[in-house]
ROZAVEX-556348 format. One line per 5 residues: number of its first residue (from 1); for each residue x, y, z of N, C-alpha, C, CB. Coordinates in Angstrom, 2 decimals, always signed. Glycine has a CB too. Example, Ala and Ser with C-alpha at 12.3 -4.5 7.8 and 13.67 -1.06 7.14 Angstrom:
<recs>
1> +13.19,-5.69,+7.80,+12.30,-4.50,+7.80,+13.20,-3.30,+7.80,+11.31,-4.47,+9.05; +12.85,-2.25,+7.08,+13.67,-1.06,+7.14,+12.90,+0.03,+7.87,+14.08,-0.60,+5.72 $
</recs>
This chain:
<recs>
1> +94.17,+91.40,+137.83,+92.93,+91.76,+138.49,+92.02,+92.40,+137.46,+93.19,+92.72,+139.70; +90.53,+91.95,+137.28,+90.09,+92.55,+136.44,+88.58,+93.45,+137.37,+89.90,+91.43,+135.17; +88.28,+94.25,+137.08,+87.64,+95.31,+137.35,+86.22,+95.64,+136.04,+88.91,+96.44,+137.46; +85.20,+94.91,+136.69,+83.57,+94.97,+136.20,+83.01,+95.96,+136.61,+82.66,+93.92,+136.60; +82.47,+96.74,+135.36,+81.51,+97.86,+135.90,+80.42,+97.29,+136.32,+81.11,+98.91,+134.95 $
6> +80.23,+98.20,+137.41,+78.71,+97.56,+138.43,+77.33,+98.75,+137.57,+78.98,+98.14,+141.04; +76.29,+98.10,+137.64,+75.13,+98.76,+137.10,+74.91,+99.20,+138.14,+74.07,+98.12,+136.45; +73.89,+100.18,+138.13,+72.94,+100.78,+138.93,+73.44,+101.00,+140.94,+71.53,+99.65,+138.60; +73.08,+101.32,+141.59,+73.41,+101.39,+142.78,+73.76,+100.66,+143.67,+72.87,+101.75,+143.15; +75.03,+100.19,+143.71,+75.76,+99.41,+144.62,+74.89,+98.62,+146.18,+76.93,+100.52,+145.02 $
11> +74.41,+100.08,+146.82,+73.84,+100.05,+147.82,+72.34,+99.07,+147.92,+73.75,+101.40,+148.04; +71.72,+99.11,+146.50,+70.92,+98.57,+146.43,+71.03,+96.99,+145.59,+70.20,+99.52,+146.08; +72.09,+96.69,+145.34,+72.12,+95.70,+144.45,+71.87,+94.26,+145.41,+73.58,+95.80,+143.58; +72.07,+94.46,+146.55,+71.93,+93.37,+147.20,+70.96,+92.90,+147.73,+72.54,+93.33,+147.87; +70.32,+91.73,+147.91,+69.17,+91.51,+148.49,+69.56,+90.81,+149.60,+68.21,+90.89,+147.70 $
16> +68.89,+91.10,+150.64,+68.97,+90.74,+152.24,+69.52,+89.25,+152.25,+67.32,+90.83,+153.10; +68.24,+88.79,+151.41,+68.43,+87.37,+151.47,+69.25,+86.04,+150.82,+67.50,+87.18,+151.32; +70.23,+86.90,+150.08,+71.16,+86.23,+148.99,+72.13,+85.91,+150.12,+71.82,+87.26,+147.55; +73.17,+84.92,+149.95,+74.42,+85.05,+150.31,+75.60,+85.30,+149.43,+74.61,+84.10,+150.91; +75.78,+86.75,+149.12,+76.55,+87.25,+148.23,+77.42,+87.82,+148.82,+76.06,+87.93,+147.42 $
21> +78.53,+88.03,+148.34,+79.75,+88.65,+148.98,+80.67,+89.36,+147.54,+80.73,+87.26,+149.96; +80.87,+90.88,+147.85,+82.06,+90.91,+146.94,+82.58,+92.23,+147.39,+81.74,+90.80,+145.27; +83.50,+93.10,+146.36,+84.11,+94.00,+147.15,+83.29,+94.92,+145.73,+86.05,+93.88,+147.61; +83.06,+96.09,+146.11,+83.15,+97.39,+144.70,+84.60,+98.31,+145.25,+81.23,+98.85,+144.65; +84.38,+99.15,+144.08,+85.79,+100.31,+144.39,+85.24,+101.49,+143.88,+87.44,+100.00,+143.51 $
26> +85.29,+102.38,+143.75,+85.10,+103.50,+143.71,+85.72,+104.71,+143.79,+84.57,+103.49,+144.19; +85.80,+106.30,+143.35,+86.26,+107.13,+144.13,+85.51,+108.42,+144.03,+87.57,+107.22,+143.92; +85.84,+109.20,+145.50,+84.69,+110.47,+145.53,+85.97,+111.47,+146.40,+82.73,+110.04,+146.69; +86.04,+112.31,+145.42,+86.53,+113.86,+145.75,+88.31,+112.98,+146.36,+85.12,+115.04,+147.48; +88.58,+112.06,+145.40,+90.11,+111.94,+145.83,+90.58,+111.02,+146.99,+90.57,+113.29,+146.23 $
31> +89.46,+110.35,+147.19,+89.16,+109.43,+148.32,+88.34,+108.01,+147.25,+87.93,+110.40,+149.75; +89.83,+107.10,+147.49,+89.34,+105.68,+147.50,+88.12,+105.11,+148.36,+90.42,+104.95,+147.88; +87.42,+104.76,+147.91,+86.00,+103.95,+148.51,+85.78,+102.67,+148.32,+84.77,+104.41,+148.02; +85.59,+101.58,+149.05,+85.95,+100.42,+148.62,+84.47,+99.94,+149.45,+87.64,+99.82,+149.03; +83.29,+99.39,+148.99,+82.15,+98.90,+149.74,+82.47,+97.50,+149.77,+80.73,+99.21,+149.14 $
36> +82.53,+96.88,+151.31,+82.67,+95.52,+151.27,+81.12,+94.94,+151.28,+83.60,+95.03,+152.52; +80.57,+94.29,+150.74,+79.29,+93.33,+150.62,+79.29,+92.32,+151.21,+78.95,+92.89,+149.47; +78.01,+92.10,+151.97,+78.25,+90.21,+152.49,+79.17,+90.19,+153.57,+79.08,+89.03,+151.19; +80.12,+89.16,+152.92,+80.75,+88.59,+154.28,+82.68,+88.65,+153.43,+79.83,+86.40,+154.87; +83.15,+89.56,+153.88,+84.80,+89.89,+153.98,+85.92,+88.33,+154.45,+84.95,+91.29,+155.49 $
41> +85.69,+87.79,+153.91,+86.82,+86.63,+154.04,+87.57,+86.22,+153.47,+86.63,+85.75,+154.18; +88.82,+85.61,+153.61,+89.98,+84.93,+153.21,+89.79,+84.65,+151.75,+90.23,+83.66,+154.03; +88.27,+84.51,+151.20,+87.93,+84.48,+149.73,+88.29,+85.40,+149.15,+86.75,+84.38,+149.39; +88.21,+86.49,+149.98,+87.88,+87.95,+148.93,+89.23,+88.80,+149.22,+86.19,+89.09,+149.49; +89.92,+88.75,+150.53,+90.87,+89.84,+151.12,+91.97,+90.22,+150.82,+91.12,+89.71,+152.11 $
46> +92.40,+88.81,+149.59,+93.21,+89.41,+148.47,+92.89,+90.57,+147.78,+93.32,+88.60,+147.53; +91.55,+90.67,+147.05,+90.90,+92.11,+145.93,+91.40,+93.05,+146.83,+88.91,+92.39,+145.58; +90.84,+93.13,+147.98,+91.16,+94.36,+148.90,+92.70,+95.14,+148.89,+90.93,+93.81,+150.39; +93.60,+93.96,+149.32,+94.42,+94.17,+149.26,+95.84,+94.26,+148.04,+94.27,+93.72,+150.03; +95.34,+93.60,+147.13,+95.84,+93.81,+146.13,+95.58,+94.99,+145.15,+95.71,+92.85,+145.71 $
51> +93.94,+95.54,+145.37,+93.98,+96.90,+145.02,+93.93,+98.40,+145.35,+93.45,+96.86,+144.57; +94.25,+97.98,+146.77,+94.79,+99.23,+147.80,+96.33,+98.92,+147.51,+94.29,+99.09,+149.76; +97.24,+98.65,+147.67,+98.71,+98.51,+147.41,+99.19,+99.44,+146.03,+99.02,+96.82,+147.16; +98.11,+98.61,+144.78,+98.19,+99.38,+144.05,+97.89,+100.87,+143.85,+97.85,+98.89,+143.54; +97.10,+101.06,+144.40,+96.91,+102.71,+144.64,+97.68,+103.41,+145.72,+95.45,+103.05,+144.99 $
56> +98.40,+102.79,+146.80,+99.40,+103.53,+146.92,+101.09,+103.22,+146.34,+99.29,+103.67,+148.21; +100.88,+102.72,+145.53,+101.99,+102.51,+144.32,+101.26,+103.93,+143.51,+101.91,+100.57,+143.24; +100.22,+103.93,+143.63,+100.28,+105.05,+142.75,+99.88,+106.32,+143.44,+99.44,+104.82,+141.56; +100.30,+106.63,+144.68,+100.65,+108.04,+145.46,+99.11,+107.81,+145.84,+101.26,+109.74,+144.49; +98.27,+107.12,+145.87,+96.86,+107.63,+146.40,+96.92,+107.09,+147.44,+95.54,+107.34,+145.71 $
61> +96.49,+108.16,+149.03,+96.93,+107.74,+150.12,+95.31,+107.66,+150.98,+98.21,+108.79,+150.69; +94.17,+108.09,+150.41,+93.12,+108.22,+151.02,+92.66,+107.28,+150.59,+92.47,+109.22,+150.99; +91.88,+106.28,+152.29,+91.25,+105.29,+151.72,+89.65,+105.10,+152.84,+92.48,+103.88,+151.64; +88.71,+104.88,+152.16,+87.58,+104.60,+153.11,+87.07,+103.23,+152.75,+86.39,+105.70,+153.03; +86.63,+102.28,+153.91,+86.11,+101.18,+153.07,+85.01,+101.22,+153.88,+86.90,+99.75,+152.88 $
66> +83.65,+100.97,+153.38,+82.29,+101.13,+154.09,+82.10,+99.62,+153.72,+81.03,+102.42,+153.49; +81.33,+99.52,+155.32,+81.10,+98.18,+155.60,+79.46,+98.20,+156.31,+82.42,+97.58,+156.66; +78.61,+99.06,+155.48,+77.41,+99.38,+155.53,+76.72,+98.04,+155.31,+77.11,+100.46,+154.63; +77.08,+96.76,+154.14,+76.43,+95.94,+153.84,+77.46,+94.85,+154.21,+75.88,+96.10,+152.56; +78.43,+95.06,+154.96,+79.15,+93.86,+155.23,+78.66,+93.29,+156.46,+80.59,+94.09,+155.30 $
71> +78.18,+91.95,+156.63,+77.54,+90.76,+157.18,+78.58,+90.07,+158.66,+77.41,+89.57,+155.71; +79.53,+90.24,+158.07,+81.01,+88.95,+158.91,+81.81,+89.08,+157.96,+80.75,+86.94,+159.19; +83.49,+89.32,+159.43,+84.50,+89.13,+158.57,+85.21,+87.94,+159.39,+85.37,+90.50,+158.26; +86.14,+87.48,+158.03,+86.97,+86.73,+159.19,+88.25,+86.84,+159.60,+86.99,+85.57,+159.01; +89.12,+86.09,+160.34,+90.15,+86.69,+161.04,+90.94,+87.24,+159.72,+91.01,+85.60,+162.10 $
76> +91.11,+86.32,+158.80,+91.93,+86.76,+157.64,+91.88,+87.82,+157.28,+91.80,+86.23,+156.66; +90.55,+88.39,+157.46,+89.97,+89.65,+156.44,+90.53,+90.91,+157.69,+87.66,+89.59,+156.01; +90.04,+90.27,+158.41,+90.48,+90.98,+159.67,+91.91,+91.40,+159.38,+90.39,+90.03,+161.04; +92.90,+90.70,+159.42,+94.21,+90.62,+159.81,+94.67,+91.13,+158.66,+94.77,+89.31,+160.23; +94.11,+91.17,+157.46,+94.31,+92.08,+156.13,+94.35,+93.48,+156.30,+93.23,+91.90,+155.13 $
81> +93.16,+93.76,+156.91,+92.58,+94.93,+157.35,+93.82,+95.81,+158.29,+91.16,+94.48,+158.24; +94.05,+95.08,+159.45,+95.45,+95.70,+160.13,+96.44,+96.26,+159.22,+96.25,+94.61,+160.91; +97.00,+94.81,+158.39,+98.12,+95.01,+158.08,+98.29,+96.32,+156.95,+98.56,+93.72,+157.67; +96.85,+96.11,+156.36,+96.92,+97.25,+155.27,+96.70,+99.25,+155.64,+95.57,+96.70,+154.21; +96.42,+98.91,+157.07,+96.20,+100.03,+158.07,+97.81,+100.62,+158.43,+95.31,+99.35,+159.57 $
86> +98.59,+99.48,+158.58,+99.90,+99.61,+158.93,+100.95,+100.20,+158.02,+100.27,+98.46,+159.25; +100.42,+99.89,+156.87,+101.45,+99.99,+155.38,+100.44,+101.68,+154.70,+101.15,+97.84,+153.82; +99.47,+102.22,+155.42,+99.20,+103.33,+154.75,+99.61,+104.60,+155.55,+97.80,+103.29,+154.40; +99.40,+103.96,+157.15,+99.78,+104.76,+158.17,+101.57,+105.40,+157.89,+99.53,+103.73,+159.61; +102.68,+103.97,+157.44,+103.82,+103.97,+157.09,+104.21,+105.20,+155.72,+104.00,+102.47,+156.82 $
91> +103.55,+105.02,+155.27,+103.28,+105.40,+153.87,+103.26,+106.95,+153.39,+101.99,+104.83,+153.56; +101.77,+107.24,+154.45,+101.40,+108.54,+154.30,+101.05,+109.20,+155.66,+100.30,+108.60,+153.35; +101.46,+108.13,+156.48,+100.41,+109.26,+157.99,+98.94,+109.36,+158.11,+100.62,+111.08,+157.86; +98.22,+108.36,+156.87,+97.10,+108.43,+157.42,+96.40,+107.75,+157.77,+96.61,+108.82,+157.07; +95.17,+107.73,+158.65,+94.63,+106.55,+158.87,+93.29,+106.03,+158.00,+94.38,+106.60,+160.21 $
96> +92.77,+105.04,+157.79,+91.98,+104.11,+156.64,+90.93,+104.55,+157.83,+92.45,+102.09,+156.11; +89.90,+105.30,+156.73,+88.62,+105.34,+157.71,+87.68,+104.13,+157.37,+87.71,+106.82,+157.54; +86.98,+103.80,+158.36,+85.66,+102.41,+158.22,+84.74,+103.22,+158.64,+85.67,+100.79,+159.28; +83.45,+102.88,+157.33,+82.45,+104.00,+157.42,+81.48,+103.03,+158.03,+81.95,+104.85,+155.93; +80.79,+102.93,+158.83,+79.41,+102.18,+158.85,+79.33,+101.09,+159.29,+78.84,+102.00,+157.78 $
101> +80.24,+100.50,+160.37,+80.39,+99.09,+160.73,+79.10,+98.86,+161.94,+82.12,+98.80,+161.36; +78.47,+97.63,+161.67,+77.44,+96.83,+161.90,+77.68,+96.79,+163.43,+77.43,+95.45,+161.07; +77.02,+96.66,+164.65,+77.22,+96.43,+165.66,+78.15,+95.08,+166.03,+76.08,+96.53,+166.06; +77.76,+93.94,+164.92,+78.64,+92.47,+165.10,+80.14,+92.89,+164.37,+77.75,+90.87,+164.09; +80.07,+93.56,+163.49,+81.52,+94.16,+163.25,+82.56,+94.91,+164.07,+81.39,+94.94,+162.39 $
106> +81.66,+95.49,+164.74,+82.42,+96.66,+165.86,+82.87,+95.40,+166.86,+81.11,+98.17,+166.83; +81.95,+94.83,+167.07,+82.61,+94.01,+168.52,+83.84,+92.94,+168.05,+81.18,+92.89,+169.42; +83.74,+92.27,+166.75,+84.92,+91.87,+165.87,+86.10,+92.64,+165.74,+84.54,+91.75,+164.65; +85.95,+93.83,+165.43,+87.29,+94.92,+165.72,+87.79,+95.17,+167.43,+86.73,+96.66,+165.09; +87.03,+95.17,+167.87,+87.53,+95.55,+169.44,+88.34,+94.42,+169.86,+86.27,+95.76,+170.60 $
111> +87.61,+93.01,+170.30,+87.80,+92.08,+170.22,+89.56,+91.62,+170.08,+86.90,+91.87,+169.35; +89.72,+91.74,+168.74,+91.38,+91.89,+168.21,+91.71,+93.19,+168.81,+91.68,+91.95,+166.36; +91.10,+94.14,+169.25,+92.12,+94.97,+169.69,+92.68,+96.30,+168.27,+93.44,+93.72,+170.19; +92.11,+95.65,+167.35,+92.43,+96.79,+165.88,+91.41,+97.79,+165.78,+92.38,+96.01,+164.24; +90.73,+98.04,+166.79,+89.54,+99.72,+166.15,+90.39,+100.53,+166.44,+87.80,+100.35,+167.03 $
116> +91.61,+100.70,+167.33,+92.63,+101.92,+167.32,+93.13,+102.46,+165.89,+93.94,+101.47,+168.12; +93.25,+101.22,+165.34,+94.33,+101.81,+164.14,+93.52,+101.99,+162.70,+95.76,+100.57,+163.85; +92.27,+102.59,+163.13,+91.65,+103.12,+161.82,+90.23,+103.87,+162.37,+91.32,+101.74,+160.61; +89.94,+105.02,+161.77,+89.47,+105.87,+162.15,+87.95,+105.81,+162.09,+90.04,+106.75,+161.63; +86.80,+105.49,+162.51,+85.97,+104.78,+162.35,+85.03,+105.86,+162.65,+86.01,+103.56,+163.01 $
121> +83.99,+105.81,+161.63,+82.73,+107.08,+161.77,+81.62,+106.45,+161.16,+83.02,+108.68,+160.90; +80.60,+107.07,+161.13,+79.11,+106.81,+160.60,+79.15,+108.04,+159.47,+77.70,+107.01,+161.98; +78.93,+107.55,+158.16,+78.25,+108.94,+157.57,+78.07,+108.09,+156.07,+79.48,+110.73,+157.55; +77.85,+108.70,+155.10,+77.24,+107.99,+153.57,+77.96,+108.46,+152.56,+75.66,+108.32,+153.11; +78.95,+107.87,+151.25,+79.10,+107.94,+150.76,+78.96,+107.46,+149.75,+79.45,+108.11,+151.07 $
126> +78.79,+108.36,+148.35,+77.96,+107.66,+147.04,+79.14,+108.00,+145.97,+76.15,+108.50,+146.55; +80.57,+107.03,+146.11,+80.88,+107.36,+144.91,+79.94,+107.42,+143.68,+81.75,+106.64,+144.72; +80.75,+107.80,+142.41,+79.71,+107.68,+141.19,+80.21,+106.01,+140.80,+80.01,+109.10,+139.65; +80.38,+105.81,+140.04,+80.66,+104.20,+139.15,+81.90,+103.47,+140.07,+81.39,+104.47,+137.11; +80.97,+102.72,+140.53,+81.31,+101.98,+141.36,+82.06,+100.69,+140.58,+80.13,+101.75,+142.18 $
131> +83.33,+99.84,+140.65,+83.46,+98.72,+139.86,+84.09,+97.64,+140.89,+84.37,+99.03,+138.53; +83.45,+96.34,+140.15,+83.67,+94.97,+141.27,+85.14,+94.49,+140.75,+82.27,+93.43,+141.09; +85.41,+94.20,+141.85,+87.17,+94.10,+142.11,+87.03,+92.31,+141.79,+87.96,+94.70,+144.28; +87.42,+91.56,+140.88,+87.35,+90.59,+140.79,+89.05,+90.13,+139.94,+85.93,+90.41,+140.21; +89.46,+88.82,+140.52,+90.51,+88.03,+140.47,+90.42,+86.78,+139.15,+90.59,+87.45,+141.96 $
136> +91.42,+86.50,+138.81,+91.53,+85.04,+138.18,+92.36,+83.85,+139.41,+92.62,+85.23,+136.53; +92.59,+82.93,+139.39,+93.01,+82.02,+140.01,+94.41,+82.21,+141.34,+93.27,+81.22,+138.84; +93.71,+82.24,+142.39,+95.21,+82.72,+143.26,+95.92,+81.15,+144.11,+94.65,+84.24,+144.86; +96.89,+81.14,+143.67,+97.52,+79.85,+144.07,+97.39,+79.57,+145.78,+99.17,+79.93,+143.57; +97.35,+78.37,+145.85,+97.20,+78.08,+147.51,+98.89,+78.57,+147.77,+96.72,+75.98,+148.07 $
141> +99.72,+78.38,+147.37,+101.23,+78.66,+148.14,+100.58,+80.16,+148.69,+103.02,+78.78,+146.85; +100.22,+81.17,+147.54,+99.63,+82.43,+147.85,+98.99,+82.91,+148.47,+99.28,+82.79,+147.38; +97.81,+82.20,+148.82,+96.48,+82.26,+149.71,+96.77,+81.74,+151.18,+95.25,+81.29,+149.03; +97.90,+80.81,+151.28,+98.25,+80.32,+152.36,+99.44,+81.67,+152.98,+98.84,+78.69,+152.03; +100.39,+82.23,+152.06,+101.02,+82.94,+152.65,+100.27,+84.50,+153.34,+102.04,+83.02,+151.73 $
146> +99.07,+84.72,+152.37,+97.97,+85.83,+152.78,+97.80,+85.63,+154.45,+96.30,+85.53,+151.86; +97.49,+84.40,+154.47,+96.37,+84.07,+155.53,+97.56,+84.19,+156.97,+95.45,+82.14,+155.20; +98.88,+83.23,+156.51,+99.85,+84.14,+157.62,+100.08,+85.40,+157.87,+100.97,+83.96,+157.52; +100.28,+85.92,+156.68,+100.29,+87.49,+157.29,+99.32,+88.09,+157.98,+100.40,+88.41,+156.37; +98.20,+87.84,+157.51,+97.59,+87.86,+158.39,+97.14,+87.88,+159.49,+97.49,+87.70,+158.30 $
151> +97.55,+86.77,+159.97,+97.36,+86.15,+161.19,+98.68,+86.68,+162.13,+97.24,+84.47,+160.95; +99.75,+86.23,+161.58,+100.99,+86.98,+162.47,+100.56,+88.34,+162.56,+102.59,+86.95,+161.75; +100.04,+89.39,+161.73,+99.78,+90.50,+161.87,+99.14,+90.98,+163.15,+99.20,+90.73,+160.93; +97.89,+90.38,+163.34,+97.23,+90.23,+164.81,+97.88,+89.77,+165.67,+96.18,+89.50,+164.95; +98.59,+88.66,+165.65,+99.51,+88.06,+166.64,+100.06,+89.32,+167.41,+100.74,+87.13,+165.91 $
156> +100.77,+89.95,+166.57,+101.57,+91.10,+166.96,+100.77,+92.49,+167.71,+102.26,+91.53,+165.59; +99.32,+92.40,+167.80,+98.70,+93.52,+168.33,+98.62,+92.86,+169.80,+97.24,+94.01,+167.56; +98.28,+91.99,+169.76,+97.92,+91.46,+171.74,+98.66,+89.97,+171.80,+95.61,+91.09,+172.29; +99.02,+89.74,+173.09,+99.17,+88.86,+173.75,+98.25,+87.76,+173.49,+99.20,+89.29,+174.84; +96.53,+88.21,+173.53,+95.50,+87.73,+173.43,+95.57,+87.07,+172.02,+94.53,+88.68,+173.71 $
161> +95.55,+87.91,+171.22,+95.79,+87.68,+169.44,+96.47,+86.31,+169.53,+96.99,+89.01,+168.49; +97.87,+86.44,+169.98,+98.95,+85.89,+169.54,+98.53,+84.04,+170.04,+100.43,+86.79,+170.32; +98.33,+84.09,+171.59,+97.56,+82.65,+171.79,+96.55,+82.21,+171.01,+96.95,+82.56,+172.97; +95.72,+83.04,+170.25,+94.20,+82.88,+170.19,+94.55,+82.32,+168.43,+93.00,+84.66,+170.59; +95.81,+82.52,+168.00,+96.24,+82.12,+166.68,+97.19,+81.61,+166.52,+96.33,+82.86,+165.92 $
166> +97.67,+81.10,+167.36,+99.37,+80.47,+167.32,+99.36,+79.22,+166.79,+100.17,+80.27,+168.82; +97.89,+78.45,+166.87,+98.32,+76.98,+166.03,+97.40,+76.94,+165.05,+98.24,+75.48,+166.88; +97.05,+78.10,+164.26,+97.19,+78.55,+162.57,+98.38,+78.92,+161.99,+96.41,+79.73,+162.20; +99.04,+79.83,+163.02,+99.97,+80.58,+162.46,+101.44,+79.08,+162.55,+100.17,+82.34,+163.54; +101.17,+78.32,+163.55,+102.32,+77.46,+163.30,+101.86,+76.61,+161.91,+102.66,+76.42,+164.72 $
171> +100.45,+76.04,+161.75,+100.28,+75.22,+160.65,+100.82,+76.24,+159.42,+98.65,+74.67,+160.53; +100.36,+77.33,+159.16,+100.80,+77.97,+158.31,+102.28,+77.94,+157.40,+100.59,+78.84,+158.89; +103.08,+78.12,+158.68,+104.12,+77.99,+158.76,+104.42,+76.85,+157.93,+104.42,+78.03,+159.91; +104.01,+76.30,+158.72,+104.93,+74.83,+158.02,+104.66,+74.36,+156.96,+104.89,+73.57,+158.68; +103.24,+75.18,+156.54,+102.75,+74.32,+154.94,+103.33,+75.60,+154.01,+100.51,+73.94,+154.61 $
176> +104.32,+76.22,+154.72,+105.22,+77.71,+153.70,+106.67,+76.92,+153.94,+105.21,+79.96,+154.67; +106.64,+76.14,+155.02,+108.15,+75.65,+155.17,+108.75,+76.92,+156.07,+109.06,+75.42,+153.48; +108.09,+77.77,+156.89,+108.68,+78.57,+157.58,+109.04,+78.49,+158.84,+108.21,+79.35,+157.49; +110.38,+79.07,+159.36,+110.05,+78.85,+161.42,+108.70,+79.17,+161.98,+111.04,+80.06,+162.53 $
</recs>
C-alpha cells in the first residue's frame, strides 16, 4: 500500500463536479481519521480496510471516518464498513465513529440495518497532513473474496440483508469454489 501526501486541504480539493473518489488518512489527538471522497465502492474498500487492520495491528483502536464528501456507497463498501466495525468493537470495545453522513448515506445505513453498530455524530475534523491511501494491483481471487465478506457480513445482520444478497453471495461462492 502506498500512501501520497495530499497538498493543501483535503476538504477543499474536490470539485462538486468531478467524479472523483478516493480515501485520505490522517490523525488528530490519537484518533485515526479516514475522509472518504466521492463514492466508497468495491474499488476503493480494500484501502479502507487494509489500512485500518493495520493500525489495529498496531494497538491503534480509535477510528473516525468522515463521510462529509462521500457521494454513494455500495453494498461492498457497506459490508466492509460492518465488518470492520465488528473486528474493532472485538478488539478494543470501541465503536468506529461516522462523522457527517449525507442524508442519502444515512438512509443507506439504516436500510441494512448497520447505523447501530457505529456511533454516528455531526461535528468537523481537520487532521493536519492528510495522505491518499492508494494500492498497486489487487487480484480478482482477492477482490472477489472482499466482496463475499462482505456481503455474508450483512447477510448476517437481517433476515432482510440475507434475501436481498443471497444470489451474490451464492455467485461469489462459487467463483471462490466455496459452499
Amino acid at each position: 500500500m502506498r500512501l501520497d501526501q495530499n497538498e493543501g486541504d483535503p476538504w477543499d480539493s474536490m470539485d462538486e463536479n468531478e467524479d472523483f473518489s478516493g480515501i485520505l488518512v490522517g490523525e488528530h489527538e490519537g484518533t485515526v481519521v479516514f475522509l472518504i471522497r466521492g463514492k466508497g465502492t468495491q474499488l476503493n474498500s480494500h484501502l479502507l480496510k487494509q489500512y485500518l487492520l493495520e493500525c489495529l495491528e498496531q494497538n491503534k483502536t480509535l477510528f473516525q471516518i468522515d463521510l462529509t464528501s462521500c457521494t454513494y456507497m455500495d453494498s461492498t463498501f457497506l459490508g466492509t464498513l460492518a465488518g470492520l466495525s465488528s473486528k474493532v468493537r472485538a478488539r478494543a470495545s470501541t465503536l468506529i465513529q461516522i462523522l457527517n453522513p449525507t442524508d442519502r448515506i444515512m438512509v443507506m445505513l439504516e436500510n441494512l440495518g448497520i447505523e447501530s453498530l457505529f456511533q454516528i455524530t455531526r461535528q468537523t475534523v481537520q487532521p493536519g497532513n492528510m495522505l491518499e491511501l492508494e494500492a498497486g494491483q489487487v487480484s480478482k481471487e482477492a477482490k472477489s473474496q472482499e466482496m463475499l465478506e462482505a456481503h455474508e457480513k450483512l447477510s448476517e445482520i437481517s433476515p432482510a440483508n440475507a434475501a436481498k444478497f443471497r444470489d451474490i453471495v451464492t455467485l461469489l461462492r462459487k467463483r471462490g469454489n466455496r459452499p
